[in-house]
C-alpha positions as CSV (number, residue, x, y, z in Angstrom):
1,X,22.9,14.5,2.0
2,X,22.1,17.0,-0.8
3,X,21.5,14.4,-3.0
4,X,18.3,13.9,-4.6
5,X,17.1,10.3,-4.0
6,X,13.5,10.8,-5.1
7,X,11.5,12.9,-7.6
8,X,10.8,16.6,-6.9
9,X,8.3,18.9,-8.3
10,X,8.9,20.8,-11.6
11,X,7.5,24.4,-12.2
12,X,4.5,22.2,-14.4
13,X,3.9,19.9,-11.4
14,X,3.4,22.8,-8.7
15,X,1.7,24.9,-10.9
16,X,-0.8,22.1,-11.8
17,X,-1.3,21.2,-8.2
18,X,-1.5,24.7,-7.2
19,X,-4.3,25.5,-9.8
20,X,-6.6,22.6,-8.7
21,X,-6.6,24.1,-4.8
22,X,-7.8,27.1,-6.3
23,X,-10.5,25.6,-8.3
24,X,-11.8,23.3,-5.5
25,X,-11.4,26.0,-2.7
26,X,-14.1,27.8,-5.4
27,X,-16.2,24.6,-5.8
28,X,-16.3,24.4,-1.5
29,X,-17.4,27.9,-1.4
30,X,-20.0,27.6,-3.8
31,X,-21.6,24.2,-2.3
32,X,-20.9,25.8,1.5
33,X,-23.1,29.2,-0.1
34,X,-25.8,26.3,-1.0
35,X,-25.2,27.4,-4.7
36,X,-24.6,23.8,-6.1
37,X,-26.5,20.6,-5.0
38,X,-24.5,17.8,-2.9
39,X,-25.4,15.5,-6.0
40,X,-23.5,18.1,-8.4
41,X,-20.9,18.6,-5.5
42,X,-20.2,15.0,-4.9
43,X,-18.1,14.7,-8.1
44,X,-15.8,17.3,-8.0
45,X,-15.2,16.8,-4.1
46,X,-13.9,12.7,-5.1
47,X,-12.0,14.2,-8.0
48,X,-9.5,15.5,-5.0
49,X,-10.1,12.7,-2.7
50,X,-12.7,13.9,-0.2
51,X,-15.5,11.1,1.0
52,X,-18.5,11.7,3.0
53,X,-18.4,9.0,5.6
54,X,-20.6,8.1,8.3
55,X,-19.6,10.7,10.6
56,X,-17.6,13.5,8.9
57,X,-15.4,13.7,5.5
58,X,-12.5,11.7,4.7
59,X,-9.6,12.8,3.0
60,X,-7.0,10.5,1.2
61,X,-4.2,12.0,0.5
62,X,-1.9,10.9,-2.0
63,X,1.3,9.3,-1.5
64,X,2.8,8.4,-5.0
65,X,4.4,4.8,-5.1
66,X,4.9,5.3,-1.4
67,X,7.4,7.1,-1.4
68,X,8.0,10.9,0.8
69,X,10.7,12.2,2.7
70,X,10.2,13.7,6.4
71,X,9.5,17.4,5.4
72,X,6.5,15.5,3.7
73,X,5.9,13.3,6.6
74,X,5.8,16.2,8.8
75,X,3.0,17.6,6.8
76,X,1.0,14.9,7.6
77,X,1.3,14.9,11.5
78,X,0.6,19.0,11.1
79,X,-2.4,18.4,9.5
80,X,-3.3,15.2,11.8
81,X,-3.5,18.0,14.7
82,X,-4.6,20.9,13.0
83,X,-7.5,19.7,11.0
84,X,-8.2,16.0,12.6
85,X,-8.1,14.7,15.6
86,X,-3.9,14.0,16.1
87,X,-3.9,10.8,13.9
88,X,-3.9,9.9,10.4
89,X,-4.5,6.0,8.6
90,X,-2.1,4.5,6.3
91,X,-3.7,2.4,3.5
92,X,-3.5,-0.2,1.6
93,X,-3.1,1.8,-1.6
94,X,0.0,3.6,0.4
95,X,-1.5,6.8,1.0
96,X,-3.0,8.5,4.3
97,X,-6.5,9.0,4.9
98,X,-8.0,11.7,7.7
99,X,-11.2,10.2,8.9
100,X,-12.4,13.4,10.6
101,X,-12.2,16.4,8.3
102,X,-14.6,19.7,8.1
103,X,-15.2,20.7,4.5
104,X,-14.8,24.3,5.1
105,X,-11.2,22.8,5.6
106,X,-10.3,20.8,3.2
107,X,-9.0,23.5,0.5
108,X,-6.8,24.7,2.7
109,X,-5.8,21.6,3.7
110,X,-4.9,21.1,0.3
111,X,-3.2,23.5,-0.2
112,X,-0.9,23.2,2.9
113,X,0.0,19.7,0.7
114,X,0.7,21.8,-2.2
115,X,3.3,23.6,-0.1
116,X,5.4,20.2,0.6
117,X,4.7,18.6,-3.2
118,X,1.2,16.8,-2.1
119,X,-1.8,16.4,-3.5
120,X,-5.4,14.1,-3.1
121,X,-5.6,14.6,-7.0
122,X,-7.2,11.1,-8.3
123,X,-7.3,9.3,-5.1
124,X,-11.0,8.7,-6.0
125,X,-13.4,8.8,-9.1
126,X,-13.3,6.8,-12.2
127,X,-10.1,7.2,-12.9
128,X,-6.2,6.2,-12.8
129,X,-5.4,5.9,-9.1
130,X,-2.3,6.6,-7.2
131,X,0.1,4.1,-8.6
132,X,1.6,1.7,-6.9
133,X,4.6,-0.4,-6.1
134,X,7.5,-2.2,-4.0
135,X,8.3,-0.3,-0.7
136,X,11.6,-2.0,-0.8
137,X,12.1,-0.2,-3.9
138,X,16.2,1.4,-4.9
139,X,16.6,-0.5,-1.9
140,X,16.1,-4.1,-2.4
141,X,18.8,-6.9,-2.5
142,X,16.6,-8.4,-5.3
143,X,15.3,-6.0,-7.2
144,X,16.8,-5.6,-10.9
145,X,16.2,-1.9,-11.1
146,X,14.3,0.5,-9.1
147,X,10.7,0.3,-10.4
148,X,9.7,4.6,-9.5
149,X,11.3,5.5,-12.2
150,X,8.2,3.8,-14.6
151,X,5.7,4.4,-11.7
152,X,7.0,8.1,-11.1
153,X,6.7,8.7,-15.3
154,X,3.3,6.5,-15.1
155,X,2.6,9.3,-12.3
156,X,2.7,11.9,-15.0
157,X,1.2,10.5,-18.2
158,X,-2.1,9.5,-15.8
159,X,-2.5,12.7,-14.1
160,X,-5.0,14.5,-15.9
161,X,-5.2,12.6,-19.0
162,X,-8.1,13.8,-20.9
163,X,-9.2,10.4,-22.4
164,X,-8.7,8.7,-19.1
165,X,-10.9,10.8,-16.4
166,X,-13.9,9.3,-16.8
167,X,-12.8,5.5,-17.3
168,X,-16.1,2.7,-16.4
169,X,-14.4,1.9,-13.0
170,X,-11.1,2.9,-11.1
171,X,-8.3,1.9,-12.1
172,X,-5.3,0.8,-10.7
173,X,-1.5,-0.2,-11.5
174,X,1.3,-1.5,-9.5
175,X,5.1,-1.6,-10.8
176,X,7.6,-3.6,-9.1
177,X,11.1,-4.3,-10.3
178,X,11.9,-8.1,-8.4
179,X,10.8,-11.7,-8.7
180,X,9.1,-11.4,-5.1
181,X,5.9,-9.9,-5.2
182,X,6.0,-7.1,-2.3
183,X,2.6,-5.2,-3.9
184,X,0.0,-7.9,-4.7
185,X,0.9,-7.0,-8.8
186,X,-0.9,-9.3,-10.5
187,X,-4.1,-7.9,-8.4
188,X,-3.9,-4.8,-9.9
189,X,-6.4,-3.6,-13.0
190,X,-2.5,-3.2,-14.1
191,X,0.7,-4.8,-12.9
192,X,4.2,-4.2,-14.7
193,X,7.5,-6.3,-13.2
194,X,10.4,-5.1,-14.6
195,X,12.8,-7.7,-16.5
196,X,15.7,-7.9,-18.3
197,X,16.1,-9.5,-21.5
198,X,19.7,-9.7,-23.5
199,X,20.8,-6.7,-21.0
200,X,17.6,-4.7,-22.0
201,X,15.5,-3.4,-19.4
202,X,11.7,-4.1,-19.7
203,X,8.3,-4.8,-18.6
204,X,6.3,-7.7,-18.1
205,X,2.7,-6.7,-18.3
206,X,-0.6,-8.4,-16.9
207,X,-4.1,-7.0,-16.7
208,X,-6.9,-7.6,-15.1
209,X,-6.7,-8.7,-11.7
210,X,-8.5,-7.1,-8.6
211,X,-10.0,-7.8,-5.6
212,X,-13.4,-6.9,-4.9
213,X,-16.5,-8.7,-5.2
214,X,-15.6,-10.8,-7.8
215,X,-11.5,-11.4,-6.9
216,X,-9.3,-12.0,-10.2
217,X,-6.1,-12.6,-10.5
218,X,-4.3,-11.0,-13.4
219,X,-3.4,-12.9,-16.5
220,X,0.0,-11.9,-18.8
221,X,-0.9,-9.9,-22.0
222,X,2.9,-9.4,-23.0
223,X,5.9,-10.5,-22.0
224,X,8.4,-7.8,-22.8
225,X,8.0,-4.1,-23.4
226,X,10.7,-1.9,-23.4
227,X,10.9,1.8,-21.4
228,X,10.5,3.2,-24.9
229,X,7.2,1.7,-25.6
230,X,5.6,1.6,-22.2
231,X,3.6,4.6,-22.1
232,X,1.9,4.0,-25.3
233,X,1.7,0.3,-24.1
234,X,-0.7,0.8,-21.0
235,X,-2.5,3.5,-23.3
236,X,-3.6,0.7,-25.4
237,X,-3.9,-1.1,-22.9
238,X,-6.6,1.4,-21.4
239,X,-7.9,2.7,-24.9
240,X,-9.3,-0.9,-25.6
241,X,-11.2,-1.2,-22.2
242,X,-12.2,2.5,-22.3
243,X,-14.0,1.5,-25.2
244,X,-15.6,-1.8,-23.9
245,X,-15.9,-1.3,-20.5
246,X,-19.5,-1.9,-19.2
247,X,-20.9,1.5,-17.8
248,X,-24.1,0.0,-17.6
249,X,-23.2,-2.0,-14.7
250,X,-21.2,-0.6,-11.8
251,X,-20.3,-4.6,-10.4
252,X,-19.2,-5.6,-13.6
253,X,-17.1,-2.4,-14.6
254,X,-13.8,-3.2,-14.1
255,X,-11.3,-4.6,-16.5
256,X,-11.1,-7.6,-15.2
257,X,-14.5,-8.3,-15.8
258,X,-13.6,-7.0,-19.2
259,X,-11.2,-9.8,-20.0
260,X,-12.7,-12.4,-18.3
261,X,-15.7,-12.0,-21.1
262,X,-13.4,-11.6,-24.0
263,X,-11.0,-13.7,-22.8
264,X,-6.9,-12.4,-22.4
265,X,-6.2,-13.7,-26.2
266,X,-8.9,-11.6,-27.5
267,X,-8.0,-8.2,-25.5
268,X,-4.3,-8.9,-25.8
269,X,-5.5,-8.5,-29.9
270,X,-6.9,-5.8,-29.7
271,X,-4.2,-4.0,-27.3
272,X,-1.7,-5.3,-30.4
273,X,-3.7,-3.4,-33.1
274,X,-4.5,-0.6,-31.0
275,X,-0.7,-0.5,-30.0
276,X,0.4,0.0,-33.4
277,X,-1.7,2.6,-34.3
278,X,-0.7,4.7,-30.3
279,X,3.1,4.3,-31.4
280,X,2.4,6.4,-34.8
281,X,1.1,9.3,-32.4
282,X,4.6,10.0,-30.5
283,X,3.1,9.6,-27.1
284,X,6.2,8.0,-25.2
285,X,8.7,10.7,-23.8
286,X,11.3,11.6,-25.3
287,X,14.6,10.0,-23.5
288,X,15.6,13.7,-22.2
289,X,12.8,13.5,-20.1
290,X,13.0,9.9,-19.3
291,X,16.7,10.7,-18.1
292,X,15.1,13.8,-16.4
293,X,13.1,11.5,-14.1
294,X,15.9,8.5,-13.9
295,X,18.6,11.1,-12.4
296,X,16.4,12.2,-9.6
297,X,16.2,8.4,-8.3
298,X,20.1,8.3,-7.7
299,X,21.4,6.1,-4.8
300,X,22.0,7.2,-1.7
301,X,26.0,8.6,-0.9
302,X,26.3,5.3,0.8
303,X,28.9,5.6,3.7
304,X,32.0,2.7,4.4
305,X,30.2,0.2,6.8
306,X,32.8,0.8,9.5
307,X,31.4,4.1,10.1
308,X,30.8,4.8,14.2
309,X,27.1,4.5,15.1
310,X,25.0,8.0,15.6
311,X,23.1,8.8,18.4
312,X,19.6,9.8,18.1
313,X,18.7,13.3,19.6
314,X,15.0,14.0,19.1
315,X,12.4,16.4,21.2
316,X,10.6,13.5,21.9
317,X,13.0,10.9,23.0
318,X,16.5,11.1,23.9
319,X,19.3,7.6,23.2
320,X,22.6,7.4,24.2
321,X,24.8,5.5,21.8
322,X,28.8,5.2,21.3
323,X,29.7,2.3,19.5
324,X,31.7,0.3,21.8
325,X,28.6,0.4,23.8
326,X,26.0,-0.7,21.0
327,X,27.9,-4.3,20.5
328,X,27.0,-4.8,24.6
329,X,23.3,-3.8,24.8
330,X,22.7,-5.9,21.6
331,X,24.1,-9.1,23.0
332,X,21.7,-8.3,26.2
333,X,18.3,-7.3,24.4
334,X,16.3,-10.0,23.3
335,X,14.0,-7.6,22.3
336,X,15.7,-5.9,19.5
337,X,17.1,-8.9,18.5
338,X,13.9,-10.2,17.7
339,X,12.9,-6.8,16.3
340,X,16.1,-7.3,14.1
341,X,15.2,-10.3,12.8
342,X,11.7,-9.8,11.7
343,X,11.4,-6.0,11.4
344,X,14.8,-5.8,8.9
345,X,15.5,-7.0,5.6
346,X,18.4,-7.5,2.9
347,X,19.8,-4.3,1.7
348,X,21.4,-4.0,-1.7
349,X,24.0,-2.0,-0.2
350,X,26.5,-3.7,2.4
351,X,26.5,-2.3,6.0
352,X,22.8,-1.5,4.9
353,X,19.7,-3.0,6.0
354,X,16.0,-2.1,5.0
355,X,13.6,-1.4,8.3
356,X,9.6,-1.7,8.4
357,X,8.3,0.7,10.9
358,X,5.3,-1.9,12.5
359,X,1.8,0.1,12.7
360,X,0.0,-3.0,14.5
361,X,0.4,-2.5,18.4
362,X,-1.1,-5.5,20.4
363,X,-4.8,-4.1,20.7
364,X,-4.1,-1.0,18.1
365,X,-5.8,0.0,15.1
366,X,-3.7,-1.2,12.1
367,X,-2.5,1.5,10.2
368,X,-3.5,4.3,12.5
369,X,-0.1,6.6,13.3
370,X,-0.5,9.7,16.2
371,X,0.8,13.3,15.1
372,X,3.6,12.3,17.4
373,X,4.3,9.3,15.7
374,X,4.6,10.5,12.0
375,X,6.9,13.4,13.6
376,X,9.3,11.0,14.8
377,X,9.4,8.7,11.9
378,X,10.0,12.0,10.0
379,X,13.0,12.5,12.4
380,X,14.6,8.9,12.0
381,X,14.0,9.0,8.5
382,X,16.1,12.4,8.1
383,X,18.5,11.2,10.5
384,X,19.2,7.6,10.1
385,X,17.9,6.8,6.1
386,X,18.8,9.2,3.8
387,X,15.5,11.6,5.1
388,X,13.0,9.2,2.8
389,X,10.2,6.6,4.0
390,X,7.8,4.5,2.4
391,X,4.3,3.4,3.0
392,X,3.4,-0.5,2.2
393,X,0.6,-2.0,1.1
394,X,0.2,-3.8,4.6
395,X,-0.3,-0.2,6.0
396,X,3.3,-0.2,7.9
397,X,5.9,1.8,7.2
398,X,9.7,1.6,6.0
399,X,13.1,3.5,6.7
400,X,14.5,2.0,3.1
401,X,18.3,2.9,4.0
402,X,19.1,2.1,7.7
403,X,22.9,1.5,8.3
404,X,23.4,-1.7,9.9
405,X,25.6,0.1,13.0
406,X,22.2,2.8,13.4
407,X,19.4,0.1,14.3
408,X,19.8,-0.4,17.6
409,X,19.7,3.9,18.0
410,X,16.6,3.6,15.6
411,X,15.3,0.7,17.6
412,X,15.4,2.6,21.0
413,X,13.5,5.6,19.9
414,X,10.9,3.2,18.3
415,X,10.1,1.2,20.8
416,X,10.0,4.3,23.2
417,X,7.0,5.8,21.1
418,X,5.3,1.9,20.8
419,X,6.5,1.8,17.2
420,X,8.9,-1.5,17.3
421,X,6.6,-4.2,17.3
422,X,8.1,-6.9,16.1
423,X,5.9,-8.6,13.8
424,X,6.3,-8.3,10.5
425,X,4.2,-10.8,8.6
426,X,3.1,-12.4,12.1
427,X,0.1,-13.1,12.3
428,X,-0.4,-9.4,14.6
429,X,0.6,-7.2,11.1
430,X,-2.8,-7.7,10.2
431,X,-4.7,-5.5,7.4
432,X,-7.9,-4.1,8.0
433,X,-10.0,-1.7,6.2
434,X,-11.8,1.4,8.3
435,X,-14.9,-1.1,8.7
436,X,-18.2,0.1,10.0
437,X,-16.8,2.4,12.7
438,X,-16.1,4.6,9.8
439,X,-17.3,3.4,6.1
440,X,-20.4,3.8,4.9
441,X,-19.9,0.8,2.6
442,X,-19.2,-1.0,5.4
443,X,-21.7,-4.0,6.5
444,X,-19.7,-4.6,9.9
445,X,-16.8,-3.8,11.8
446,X,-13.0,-4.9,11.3
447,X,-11.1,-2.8,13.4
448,X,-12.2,-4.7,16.7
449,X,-11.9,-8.2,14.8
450,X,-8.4,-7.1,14.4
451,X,-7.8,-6.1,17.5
452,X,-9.1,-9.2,19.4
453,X,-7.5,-11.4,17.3
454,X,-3.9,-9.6,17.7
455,X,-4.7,-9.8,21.7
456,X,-5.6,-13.2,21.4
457,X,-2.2,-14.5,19.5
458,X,-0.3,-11.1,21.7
459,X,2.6,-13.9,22.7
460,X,5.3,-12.8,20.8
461,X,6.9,-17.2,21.0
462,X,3.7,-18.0,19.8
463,X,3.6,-15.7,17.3
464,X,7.2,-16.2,15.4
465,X,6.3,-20.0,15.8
466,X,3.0,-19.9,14.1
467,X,5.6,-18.0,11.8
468,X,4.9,-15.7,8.4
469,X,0.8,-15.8,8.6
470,X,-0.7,-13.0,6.1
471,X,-4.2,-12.2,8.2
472,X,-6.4,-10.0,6.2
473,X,-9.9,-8.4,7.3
474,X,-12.5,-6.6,5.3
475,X,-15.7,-4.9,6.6
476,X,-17.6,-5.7,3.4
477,X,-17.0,-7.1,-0.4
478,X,-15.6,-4.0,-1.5
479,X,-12.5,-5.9,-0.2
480,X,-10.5,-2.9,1.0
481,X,-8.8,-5.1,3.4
482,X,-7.4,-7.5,0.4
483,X,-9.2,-10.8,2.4
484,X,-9.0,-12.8,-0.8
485,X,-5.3,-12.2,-0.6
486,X,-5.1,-13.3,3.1
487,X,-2.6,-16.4,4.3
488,X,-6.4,-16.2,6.6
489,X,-9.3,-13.9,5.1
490,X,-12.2,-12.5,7.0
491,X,-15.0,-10.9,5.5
492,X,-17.8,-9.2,7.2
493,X,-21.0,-9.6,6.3
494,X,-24.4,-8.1,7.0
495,X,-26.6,-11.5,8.0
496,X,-30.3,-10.3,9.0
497,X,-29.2,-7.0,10.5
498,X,-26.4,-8.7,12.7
499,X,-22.8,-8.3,12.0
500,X,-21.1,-12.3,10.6
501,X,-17.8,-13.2,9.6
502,X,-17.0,-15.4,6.8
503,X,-13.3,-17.2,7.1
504,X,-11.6,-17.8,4.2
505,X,-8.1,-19.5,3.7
506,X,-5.4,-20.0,1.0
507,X,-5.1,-16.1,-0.3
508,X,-1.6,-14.8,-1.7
509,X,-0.9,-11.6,-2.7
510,X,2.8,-12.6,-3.3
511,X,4.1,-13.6,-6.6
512,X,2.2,-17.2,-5.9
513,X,-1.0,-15.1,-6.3
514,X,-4.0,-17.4,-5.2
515,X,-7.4,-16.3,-3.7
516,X,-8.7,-17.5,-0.4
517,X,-11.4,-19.5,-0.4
518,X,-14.4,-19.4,2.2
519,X,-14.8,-22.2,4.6
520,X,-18.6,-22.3,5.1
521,X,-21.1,-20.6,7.6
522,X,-19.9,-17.7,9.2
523,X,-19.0,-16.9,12.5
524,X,-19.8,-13.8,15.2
525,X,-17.2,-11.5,15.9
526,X,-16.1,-13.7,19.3
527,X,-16.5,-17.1,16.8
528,X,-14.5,-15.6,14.4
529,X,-11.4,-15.2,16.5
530,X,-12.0,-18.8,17.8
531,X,-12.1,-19.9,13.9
532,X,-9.2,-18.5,13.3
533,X,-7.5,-19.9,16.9
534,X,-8.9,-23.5,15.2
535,X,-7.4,-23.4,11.8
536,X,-4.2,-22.0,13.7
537,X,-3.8,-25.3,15.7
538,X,-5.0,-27.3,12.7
539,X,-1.6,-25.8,10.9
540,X,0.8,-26.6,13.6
541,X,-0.8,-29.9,14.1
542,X,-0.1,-31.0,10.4
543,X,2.8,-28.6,9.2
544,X,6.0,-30.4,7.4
545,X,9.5,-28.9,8.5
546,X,9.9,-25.5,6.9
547,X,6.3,-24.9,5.9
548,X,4.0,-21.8,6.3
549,X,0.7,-21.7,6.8
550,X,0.1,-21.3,3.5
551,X,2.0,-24.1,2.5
552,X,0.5,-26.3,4.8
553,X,-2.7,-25.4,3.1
554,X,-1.8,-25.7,-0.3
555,X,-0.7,-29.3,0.9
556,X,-3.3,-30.8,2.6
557,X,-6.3,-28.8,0.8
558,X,-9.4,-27.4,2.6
559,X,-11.0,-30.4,4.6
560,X,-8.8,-31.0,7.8
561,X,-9.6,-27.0,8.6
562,X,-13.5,-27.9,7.6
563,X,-13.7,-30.8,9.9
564,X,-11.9,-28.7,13.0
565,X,-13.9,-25.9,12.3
566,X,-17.4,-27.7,11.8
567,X,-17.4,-31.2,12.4
């Protein structure tokens, strides 16, 4: 449909992402000519997202709040093949990273971005990230309004800001607009879930929470802001930890570390007084431009849910559907019935549902996506879901508007390019960060942790019964791979020049936030998908009827896991 269903580039937006290719193709010529230093270089090149890894430059290309729409996701699998090597990685920040880029290519890979609304601006540096939220969101039977609205006009205010470029630490906020916790909020430098109060629309806000070396989990610092106040809400917000904010110290740099030492009464103080004095400056947008952004997020034109199936006609993959003879293949196919059940959820809409796209193959990399791939996502996104996707935070991603009579058409083509996995929250949908094979953070390897662990639990029976089992795997503290939010968290450590892996259980990223904590000595990589085998059987061995993993823990508490692990 002609609709717009997302936000779309103003003249202001394109001509400031426009500028900035200019000025860093200039910056790469200059350091390529030898005429600055790498040291003077390395600034400017993280200012639009560009790493130097352990065997070429990374790009990470932002994705805001998720969200794109397949003219977008196109442009990623053309610049998978043309610059890298016909594959991209999908984060746990919700962008895509390139893990094999030139630098004599990266402005004009940037500015083949800037052609399709895309940027890297502040996926690095000391400064407001790419902000994050709910991938269910406008979609979401739950959700009491759509959260992109605040994250797309946070978006805006953080781009750029002059007071904010050169905070002590990254920074990072989350928005989500439901009582389930979809994007690990309160682990955020900045989490905001919508509420309503007496019919009025606002934001709960927490600060402080992050993963890392020292894992925090935000506390609340006020319990109701309205739209109108927002933006000069999180400026105070940031204005008081600008100011304090240890530079001295890169480990102890980040907010949270901030209000842990003051404590949340004393910053939420200070944020009061300094709130006051913001509001006096007319910094909140007017509610033209509030509207402005609002009308671009309009539902979907939602068809009746008696509407005949389509049939999916791609270059790639070719499925015959009529609808009399959907109903029959369903009834026979176990295997999209079980893809149904996981890989779906509740849409707000009826004769909707919401689809997550799997990125975790048996023995795959999680998060990695061929060219081929993102092209045909692109295609069933403009075909079967109102031409929009979204990235998630458990690097996976989701056709938000899939018509209930269309899933067994998307299904087919899916699970003819190996995209239908059906695992969602199994304990194969595992995160893992790049690891050694790529970082140079890294102090050992995840990506083959993860992939001998989803080999050893590959049963698909054994799987659903072990049922919703968050398994999270980081290649050092840095704790890309969230494992203090992990169901199960591994983290690998450098012990004496050999690669160990710590377990760690009892993590939530949900909206029961709780960190994992480690079980004692590590493991090797083969012990390590033993110990997790171990606490596995543990679980089954003690679980009450209707309880997770998770719960299971919470229950019975560390020691039975201990004793099975250690003796």
């Amino acid at each position: 449909s002609a609709r717009i269903t997302m936000y779309k580039y103003d003249q202001y937006d394109q001509q400031i992402v426009d500028a900035r290719v200019e000025e860093f193709r200039d910056q790469v010529k200059r350091r390529l000519a030898g005429q600055i230093t790498e040291d003077q270089f390395k600034p400017l090149r993280l200012m639009n997202g560009l790493y130097l890894q352990l065997h070429a430059y990374m790009l990470r290309v932002a994705i805001p709040y998720g969200t794109l729409d397949s003219r977008q996701m196109r442009m990623l699998a053309t610049i998978a093949r043309k610059y890298d090597r016909g594959y991209g990685h999908f984060t746990t920040r919700q962008n895509i990273q390139y893990n094999w880029i030139k630098l004599s290519d990266a402005p004009d890979i940037l500015a083949d971005l800037a052609t399709v609304e895309m940027h890297a601006i502040q996926t690095s540096g000391n400064c407001i990230r790419n902000i994050s939220s709910d991938q269910y969101a406008g979609a979401a039977a739950d959700e009491v309004a759509d959260p992109r609205i605040w994250a797309e006009l946070l978006r805006q205010w953080s781009t750029f800001h002059p007071e904010f470029s050169y905070l002590p630490r990254k920074f990072k906020i989350a928005v989500i607009g439901a009582e389930e916790d979809r994007a690990a909020m309160r682990l955020h430098d900045i989490g905001i879930q919508l509420v309503k109060r007496d019919g009025v629309l606002g934001g709960r806000i927490y600060v402080g929470g992050g993963m890392g070396r020292t894992p925090m989990i935000a506390p609340e610092i006020k319990d109701f802001v309205t739209a109108d106040d927002l933006l000069s809400y999180v400026e105070a917000c940031l204005r008081v930890y600008n100011r304090y904010g240890r530079r001295d110290n890169i480990y102890k740099a980040r907010i949270k570390i901030l209000i842990h030492e003051i404590g949340a009464d004393d910053y939420r103080r200070q944020v009061e007084e300094e709130f006051a004095h913001v509001k006096s400056l007319g910094l909140d947008p007017p509610k033209a431009e509030f509207d402005r952004i609002t009308a671009m997020f309009a539902p979907p034109a939602f068809v009746a849910a008696d509407t005949p199936a389509t049939p999916f006609v791609s270059s790639e993959v070719e499925t015959p559907a009529s609808a009399a003879g959907v109903s029959t293949a369903l009834d026979a196919n176990g295997d999209f019935q079980a893809w149904r059940a996981q890989n779906t959820a509740a849409h707000k809409q009826p004769g909707y549902a919401i689809v997550t796209i799997s990125l975790k193959p048996t023995g795959g990399i999680p998060g990695d996506a061929t060219a081929e791939q993102i092209d045909l996502m692109a295609d069933l996104a403009e075909r079967y879901s109102f031409d929009e996707l979204r990235v998630t935070h458990a690097q996976n991603i989701v056709l938000p508007h899939v018509r209930k009579a269309d899933l067994y058409a998307v299904w087919q083509a899916l699970d003819a390019a190996g995209l239908a996995p059906a695992n969602l929250d199994l304990i194969s949908d595992i995160i893992a960060c790049p690891g050694l094979d790529y970082c140079s953070l890294a102090n050992a390897r995840s990506i083959p942790v993860a992939q001998k662990i989803a080999t050893r639990f590959a049963d698909q029976n054994r799987q659903r019964d072990l049922g919703e089992l968050k398994l999270k795997i980081s290649g050092c503290i840095n704790a890309c791979g969230h494992h203090h939010a992990g169901h199960i968290g591994i983290l690998g450590v450098d012990k004496k020049g050999t690669e160990n892996y710590q377990l760690l259980l009892g993590g939530s990223g949900a909206e029961d936030t709780s960190l994992a904590k480690i079980t004692g000595p590590g493991f090797d990589e083969d012990g390590i998908v033993d110990a997790v085998e171990t606490v596995t059987n543990v679980y089954l061995a003690k679980r009450a009827e209707g309880e997770r993993f998770l719960d299971t823990y919470r229950r019975v508490g560390m020691e039975p896991f201990k004793e099975a692990l250690y003796g």
